[in-house]
PDB file of N, CA, C and O in Angstrom:
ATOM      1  N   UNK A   1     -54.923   2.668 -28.821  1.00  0.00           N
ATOM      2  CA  UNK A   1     -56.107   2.078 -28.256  1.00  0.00           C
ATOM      3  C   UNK A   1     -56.013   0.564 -28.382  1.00  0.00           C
ATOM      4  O   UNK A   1     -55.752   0.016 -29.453  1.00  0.00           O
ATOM      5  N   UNK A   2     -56.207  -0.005 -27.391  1.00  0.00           N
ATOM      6  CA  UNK A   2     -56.444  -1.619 -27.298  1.00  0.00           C
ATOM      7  C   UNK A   2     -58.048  -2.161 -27.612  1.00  0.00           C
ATOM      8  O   UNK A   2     -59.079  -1.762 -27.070  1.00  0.00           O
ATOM      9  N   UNK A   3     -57.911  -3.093 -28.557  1.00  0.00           N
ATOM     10  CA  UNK A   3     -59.080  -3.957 -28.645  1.00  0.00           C
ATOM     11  C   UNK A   3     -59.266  -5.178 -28.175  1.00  0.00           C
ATOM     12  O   UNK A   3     -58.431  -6.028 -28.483  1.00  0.00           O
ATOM     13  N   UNK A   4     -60.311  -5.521 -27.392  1.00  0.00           N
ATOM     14  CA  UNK A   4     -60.449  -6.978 -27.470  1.00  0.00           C
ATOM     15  C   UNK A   4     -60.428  -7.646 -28.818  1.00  0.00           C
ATOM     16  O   UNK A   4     -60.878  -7.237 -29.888  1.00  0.00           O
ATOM     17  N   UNK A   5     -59.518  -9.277 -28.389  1.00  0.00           N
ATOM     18  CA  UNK A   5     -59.175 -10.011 -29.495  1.00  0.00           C
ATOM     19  C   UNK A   5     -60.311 -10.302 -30.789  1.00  0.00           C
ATOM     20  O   UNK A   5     -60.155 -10.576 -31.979  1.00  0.00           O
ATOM     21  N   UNK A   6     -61.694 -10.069 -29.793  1.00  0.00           N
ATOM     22  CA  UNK A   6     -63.000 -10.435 -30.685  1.00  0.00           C
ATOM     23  C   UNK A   6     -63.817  -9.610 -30.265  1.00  0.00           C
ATOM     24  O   UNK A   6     -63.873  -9.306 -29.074  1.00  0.00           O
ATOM     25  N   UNK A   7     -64.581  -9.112 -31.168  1.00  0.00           N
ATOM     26  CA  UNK A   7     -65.843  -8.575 -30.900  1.00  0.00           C
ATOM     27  C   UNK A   7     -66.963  -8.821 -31.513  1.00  0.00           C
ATOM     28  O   UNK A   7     -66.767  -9.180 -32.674  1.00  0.00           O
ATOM     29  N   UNK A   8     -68.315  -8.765 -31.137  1.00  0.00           N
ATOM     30  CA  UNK A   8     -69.544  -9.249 -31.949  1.00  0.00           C
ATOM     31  C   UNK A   8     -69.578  -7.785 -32.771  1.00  0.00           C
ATOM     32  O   UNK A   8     -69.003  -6.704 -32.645  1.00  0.00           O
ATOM     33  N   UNK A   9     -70.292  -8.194 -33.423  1.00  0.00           N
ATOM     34  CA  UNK A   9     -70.612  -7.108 -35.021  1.00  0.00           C
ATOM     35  C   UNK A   9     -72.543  -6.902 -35.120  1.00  0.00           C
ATOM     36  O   UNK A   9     -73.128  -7.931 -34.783  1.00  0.00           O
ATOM     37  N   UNK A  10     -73.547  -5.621 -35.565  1.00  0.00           N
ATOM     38  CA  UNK A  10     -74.357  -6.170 -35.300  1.00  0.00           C
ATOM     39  C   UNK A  10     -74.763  -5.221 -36.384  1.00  0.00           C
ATOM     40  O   UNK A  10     -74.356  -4.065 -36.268  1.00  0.00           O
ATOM     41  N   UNK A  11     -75.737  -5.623 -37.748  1.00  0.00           N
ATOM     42  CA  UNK A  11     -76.306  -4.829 -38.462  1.00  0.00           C
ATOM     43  C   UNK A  11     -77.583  -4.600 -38.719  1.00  0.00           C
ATOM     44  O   UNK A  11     -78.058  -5.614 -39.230  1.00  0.00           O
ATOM     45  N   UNK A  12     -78.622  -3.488 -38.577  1.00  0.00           N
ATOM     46  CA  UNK A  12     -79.862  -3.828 -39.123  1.00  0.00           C
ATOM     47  C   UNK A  12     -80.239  -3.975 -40.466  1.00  0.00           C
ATOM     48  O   UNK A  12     -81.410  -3.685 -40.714  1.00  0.00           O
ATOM     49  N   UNK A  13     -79.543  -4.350 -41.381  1.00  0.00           N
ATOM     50  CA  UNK A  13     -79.583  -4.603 -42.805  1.00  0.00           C
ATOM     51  C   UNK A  13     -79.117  -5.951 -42.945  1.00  0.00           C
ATOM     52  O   UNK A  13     -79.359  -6.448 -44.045  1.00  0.00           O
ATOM     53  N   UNK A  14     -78.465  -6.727 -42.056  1.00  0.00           N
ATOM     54  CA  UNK A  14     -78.909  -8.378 -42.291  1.00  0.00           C
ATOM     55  C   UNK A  14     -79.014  -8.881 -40.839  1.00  0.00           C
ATOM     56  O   UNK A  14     -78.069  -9.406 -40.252  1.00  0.00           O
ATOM     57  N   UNK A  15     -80.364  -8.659 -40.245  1.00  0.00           N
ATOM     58  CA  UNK A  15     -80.860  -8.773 -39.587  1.00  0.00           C
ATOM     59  C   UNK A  15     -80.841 -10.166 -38.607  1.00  0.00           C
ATOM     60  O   UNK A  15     -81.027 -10.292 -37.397  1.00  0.00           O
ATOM     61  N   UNK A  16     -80.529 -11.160 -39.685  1.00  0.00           N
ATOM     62  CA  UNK A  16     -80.183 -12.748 -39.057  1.00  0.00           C
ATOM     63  C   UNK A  16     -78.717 -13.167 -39.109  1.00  0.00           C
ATOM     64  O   UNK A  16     -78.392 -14.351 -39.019  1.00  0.00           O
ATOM     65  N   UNK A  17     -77.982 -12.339 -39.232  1.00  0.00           N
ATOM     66  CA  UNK A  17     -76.376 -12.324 -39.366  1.00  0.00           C
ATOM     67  C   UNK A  17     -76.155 -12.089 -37.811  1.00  0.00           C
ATOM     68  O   UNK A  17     -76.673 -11.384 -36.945  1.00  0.00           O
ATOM     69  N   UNK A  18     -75.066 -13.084 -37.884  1.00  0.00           N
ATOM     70  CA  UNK A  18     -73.955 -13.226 -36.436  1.00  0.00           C
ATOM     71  C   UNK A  18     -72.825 -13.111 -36.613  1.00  0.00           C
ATOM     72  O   UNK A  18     -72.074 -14.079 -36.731  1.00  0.00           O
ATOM     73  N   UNK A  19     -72.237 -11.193 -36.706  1.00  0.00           N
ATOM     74  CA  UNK A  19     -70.914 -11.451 -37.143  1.00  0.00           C
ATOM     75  C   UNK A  19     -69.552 -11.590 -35.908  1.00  0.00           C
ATOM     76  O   UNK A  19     -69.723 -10.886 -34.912  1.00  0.00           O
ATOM     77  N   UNK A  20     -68.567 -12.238 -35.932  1.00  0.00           N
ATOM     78  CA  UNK A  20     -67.423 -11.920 -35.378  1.00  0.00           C
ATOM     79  C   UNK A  20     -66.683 -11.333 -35.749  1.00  0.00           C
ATOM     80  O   UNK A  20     -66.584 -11.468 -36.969  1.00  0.00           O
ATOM     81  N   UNK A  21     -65.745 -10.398 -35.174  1.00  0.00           N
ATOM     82  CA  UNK A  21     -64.716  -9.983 -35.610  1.00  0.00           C
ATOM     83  C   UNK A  21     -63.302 -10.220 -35.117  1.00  0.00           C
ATOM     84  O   UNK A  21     -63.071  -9.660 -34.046  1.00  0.00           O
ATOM     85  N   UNK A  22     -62.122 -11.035 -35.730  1.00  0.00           N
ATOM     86  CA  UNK A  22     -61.062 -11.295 -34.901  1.00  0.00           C
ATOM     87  C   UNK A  22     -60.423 -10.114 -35.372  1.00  0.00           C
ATOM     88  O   UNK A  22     -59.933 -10.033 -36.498  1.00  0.00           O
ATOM     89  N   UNK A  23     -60.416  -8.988 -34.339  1.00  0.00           N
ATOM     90  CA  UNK A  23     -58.760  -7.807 -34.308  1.00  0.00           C
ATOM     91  C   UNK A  23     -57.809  -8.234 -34.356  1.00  0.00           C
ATOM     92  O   UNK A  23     -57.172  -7.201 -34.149  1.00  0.00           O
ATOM     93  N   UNK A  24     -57.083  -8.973 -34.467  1.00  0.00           N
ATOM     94  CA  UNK A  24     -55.544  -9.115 -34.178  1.00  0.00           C
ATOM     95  C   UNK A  24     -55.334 -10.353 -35.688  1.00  0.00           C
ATOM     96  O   UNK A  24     -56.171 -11.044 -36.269  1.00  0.00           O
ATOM     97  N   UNK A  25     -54.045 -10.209 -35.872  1.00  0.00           N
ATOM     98  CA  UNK A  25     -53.555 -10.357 -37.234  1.00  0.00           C
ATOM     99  C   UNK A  25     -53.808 -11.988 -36.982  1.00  0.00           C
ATOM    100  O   UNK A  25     -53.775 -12.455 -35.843  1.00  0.00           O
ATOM    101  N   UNK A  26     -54.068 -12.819 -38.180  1.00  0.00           N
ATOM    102  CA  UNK A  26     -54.647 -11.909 -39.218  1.00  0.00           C
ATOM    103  C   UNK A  26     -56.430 -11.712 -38.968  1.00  0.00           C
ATOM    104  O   UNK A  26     -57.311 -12.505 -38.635  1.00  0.00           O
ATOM    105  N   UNK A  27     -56.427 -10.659 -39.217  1.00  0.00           N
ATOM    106  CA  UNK A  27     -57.754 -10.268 -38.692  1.00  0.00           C
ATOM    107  C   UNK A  27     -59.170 -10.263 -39.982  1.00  0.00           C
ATOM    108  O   UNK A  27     -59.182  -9.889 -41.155  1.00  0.00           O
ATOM    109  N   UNK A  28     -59.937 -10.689 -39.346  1.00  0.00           N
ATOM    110  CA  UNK A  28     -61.270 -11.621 -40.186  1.00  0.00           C
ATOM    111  C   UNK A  28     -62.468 -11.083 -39.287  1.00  0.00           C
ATOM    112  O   UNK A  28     -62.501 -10.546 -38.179  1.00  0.00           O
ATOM    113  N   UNK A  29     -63.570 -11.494 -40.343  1.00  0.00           N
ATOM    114  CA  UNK A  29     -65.114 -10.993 -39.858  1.00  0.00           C
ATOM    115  C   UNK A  29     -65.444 -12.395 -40.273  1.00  0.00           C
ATOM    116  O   UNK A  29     -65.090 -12.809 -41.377  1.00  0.00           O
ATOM    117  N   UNK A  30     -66.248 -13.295 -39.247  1.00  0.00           N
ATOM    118  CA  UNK A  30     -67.142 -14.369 -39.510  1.00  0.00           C
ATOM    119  C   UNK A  30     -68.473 -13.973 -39.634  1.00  0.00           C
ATOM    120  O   UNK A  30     -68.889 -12.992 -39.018  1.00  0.00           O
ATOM    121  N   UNK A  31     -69.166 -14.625 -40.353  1.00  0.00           N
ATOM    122  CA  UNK A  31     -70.724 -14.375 -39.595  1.00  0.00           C
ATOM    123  C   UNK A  31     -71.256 -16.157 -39.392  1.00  0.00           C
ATOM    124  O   UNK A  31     -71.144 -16.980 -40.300  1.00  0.00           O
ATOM    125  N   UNK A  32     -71.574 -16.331 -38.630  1.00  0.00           N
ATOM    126  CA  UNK A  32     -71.795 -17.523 -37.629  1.00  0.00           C
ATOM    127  C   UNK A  32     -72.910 -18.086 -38.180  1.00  0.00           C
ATOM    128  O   UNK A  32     -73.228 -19.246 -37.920  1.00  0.00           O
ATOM    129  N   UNK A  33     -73.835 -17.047 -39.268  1.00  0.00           N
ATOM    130  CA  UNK A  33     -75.418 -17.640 -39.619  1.00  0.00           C
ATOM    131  C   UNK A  33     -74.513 -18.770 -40.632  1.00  0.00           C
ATOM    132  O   UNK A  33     -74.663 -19.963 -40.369  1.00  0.00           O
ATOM    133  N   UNK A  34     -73.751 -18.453 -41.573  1.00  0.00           N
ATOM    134  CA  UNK A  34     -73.711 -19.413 -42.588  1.00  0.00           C
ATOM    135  C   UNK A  34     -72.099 -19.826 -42.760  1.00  0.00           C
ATOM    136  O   UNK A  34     -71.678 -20.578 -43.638  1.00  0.00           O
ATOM    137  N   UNK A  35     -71.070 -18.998 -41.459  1.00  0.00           N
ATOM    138  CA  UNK A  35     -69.824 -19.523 -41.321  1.00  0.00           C
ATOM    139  C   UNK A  35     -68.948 -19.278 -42.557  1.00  0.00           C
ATOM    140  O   UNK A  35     -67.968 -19.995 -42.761  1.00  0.00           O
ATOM    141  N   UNK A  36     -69.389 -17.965 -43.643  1.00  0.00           N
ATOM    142  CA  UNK A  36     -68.922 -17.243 -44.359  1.00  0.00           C
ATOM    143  C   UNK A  36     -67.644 -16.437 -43.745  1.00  0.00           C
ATOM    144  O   UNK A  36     -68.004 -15.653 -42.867  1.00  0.00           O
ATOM    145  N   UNK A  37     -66.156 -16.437 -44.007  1.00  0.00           N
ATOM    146  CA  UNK A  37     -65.259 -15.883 -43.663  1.00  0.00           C
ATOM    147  C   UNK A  37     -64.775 -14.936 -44.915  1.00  0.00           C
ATOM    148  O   UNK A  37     -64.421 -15.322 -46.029  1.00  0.00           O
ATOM    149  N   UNK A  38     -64.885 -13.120 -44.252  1.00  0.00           N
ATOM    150  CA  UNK A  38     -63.941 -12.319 -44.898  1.00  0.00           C
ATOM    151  C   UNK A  38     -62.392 -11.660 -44.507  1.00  0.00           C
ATOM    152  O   UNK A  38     -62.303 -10.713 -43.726  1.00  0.00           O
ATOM    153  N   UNK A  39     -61.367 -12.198 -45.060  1.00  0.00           N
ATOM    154  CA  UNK A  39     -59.916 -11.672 -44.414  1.00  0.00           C
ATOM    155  C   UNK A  39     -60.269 -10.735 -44.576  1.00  0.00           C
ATOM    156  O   UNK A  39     -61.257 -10.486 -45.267  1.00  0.00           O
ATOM    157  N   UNK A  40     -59.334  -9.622 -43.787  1.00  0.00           N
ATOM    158  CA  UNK A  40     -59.079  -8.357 -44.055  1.00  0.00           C
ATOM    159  C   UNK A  40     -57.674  -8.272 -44.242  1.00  0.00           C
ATOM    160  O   UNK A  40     -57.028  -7.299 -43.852  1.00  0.00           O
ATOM    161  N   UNK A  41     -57.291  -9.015 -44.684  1.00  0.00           N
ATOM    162  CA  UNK A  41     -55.538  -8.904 -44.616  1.00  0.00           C
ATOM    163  C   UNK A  41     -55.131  -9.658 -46.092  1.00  0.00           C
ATOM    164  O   UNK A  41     -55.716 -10.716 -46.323  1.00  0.00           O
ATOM    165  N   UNK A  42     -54.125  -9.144 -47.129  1.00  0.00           N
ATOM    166  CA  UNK A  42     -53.862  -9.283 -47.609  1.00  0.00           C
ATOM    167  C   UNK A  42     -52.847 -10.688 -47.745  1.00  0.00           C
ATOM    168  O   UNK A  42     -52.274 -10.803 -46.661  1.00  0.00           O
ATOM    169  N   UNK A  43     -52.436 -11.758 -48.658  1.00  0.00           N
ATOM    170  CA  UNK A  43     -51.605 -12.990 -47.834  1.00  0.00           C
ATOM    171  C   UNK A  43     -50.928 -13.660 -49.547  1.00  0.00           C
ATOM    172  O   UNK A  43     -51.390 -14.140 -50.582  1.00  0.00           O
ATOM    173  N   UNK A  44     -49.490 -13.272 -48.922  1.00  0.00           N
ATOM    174  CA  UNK A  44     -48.714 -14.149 -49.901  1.00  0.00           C
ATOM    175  C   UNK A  44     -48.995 -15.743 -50.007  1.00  0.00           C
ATOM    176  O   UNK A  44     -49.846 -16.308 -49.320  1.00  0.00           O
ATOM    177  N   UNK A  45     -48.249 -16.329 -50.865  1.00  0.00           N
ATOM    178  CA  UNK A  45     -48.640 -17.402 -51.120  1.00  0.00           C
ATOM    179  C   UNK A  45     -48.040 -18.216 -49.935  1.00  0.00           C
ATOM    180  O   UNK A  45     -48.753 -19.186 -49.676  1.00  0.00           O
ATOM    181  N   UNK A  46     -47.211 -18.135 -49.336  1.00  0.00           N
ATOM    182  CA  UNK A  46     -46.550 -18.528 -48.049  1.00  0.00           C
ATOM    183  C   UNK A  46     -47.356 -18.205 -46.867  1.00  0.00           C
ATOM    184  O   UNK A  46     -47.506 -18.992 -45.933  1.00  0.00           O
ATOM    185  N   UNK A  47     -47.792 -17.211 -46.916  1.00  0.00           N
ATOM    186  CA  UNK A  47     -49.203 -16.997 -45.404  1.00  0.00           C
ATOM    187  C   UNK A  47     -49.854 -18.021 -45.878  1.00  0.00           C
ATOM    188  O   UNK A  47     -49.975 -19.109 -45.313  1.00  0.00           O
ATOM    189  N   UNK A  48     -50.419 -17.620 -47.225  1.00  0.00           N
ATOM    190  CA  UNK A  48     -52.016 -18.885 -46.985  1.00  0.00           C
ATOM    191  C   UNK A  48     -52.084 -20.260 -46.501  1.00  0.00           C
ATOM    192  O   UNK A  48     -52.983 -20.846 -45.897  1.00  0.00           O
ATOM    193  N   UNK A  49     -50.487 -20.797 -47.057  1.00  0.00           N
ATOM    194  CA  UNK A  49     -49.664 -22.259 -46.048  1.00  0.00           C
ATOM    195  C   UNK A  49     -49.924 -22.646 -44.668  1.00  0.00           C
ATOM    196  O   UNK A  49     -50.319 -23.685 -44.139  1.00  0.00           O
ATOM    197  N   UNK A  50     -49.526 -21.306 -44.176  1.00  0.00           N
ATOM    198  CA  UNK A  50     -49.874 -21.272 -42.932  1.00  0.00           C
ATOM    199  C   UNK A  50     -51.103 -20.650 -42.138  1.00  0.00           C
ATOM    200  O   UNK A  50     -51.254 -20.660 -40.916  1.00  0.00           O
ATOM    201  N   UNK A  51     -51.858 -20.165 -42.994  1.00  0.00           N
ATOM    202  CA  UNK A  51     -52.827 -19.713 -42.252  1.00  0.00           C
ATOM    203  C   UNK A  51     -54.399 -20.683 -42.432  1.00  0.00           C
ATOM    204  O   UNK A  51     -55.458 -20.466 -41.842  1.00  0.00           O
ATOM    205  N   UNK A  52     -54.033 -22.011 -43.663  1.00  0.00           N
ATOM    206  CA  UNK A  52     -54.484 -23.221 -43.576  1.00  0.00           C
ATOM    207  C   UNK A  52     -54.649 -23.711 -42.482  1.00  0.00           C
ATOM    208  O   UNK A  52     -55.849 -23.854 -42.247  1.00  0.00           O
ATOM    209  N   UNK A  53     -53.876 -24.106 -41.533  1.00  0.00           N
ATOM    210  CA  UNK A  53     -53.281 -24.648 -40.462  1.00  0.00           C
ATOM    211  C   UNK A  53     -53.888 -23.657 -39.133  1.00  0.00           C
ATOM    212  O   UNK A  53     -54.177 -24.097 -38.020  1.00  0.00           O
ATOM    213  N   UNK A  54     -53.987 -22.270 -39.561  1.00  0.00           N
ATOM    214  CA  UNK A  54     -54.170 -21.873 -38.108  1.00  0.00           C
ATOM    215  C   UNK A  54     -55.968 -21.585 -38.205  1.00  0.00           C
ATOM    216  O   UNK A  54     -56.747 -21.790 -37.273  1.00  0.00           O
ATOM    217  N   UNK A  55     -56.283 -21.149 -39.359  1.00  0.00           N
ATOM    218  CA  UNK A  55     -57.678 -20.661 -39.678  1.00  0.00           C
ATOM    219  C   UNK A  55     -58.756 -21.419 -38.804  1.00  0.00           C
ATOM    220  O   UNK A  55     -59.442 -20.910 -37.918  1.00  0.00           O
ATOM    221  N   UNK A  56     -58.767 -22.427 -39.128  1.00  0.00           N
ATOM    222  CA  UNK A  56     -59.513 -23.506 -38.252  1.00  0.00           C
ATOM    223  C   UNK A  56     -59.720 -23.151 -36.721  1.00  0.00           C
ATOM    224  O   UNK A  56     -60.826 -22.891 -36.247  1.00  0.00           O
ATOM    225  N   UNK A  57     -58.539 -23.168 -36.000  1.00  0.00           N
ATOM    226  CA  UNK A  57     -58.395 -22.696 -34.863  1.00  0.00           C
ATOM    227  C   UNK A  57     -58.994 -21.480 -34.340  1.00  0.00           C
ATOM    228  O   UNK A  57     -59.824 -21.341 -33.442  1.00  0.00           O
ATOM    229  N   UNK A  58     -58.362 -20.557 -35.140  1.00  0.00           N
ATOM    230  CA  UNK A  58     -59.251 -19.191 -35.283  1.00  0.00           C
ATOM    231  C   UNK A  58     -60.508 -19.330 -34.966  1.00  0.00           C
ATOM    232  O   UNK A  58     -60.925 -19.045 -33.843  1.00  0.00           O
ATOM    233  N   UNK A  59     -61.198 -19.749 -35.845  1.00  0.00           N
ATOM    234  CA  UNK A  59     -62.457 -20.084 -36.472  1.00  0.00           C
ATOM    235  C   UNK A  59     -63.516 -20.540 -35.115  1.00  0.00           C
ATOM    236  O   UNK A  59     -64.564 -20.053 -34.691  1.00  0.00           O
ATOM    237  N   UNK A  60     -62.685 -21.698 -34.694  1.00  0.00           N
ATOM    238  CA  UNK A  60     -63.365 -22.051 -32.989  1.00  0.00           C
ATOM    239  C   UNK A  60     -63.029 -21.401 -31.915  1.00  0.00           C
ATOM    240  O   UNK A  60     -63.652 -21.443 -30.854  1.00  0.00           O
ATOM    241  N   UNK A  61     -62.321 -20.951 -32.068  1.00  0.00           N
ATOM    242  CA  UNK A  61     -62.198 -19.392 -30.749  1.00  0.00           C
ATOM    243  C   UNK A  61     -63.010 -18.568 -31.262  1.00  0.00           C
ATOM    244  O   UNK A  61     -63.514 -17.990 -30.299  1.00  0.00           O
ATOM    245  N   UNK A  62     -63.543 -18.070 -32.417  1.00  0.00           N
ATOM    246  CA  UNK A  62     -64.618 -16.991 -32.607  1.00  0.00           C
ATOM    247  C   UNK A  62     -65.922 -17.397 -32.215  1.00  0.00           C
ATOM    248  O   UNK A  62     -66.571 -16.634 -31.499  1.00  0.00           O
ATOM    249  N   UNK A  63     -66.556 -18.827 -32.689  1.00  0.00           N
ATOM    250  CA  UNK A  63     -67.816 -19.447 -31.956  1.00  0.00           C
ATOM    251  C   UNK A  63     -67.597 -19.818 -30.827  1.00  0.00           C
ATOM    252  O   UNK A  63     -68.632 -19.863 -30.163  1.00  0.00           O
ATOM    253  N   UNK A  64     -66.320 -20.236 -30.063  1.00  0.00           N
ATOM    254  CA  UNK A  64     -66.705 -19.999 -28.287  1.00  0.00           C
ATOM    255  C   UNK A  64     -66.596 -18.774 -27.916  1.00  0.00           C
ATOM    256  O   UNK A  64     -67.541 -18.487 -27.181  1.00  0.00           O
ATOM    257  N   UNK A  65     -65.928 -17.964 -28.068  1.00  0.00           N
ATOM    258  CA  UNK A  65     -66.351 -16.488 -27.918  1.00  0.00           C
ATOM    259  C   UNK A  65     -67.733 -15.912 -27.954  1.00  0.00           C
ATOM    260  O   UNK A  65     -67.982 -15.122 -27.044  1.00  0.00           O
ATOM    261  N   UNK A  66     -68.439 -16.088 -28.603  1.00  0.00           N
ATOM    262  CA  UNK A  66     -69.958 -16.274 -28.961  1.00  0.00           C
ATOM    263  C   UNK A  66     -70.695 -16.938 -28.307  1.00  0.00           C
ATOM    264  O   UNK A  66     -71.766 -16.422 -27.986  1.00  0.00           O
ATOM    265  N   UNK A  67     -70.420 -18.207 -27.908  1.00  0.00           N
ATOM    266  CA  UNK A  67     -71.071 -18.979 -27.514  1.00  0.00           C
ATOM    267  C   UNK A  67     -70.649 -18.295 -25.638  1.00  0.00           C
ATOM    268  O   UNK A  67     -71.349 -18.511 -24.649  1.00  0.00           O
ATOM    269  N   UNK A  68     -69.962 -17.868 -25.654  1.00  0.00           N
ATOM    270  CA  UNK A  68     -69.371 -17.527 -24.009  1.00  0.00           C
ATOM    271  C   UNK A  68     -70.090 -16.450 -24.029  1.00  0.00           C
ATOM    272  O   UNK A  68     -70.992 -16.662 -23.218  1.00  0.00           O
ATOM    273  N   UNK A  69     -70.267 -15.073 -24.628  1.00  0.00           N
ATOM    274  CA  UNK A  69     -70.571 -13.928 -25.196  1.00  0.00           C
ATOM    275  C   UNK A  69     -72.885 -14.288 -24.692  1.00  0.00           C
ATOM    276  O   UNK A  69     -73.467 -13.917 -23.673  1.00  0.00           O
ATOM    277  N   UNK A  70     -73.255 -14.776 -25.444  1.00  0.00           N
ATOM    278  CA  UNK A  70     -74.667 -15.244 -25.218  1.00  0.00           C
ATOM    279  C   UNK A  70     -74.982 -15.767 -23.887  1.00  0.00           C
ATOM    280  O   UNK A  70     -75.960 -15.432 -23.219  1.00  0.00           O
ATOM    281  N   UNK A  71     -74.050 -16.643 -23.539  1.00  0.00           N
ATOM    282  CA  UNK A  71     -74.298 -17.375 -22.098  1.00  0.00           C
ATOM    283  C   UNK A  71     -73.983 -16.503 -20.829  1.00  0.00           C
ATOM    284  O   UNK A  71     -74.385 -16.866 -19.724  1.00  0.00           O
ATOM    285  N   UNK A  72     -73.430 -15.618 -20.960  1.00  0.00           N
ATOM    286  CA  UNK A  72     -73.481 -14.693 -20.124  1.00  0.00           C
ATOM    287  C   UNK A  72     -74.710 -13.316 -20.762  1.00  0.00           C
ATOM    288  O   UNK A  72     -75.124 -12.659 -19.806  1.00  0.00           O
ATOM    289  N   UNK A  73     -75.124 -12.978 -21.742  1.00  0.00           N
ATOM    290  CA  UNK A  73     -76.034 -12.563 -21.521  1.00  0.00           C
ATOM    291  C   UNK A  73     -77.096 -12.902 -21.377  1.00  0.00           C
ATOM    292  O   UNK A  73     -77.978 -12.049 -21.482  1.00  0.00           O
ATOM    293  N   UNK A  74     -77.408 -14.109 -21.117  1.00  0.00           N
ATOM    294  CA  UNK A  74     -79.039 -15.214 -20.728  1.00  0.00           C
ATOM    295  C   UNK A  74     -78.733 -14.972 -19.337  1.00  0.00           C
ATOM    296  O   UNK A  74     -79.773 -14.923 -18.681  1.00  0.00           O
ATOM    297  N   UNK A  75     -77.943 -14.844 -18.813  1.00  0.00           N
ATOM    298  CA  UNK A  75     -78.050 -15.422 -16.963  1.00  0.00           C
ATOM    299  C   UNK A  75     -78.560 -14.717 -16.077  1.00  0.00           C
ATOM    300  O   UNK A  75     -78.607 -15.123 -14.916  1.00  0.00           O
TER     301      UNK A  75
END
């Protein structure tokens, strides 16, 4: 089964939470209310080097995703 790269997340137990989810390695849940990041992936000391460097990036593809995600459901 194929996933989109991101998907929104939605719980009624934290009700003001905006979560993302990036599927694809390394794969993370944001939540957008307070920009709290959980890996789901385990990371040698050599990933975390590099995943310094990419996280960021990540990070703003999940809020334009979101931000693209909302703006098409207002229209």
């Amino acid at each position: 089964m194929e996933f989109p790269k991101f998907l929104l997340g939605d719980n009624t137990d934290y009700p003001t939470a905006i979560f993302v989810v990036h599927t694809e390695y390394p794969r993370f849940i944001i939540n957008l209310e307070d920009d709290e990041v959980e890996w789901l992936e385990d990371f040698s000391q050599e990933d975390e080097k590099e995943l310094e460097s990419e996280a960021e990036n990540l990070i703003e593809q999940a809020v334009a995703f979101y931000d693209r995600e909302i703006s098409r459901y207002e229209d």
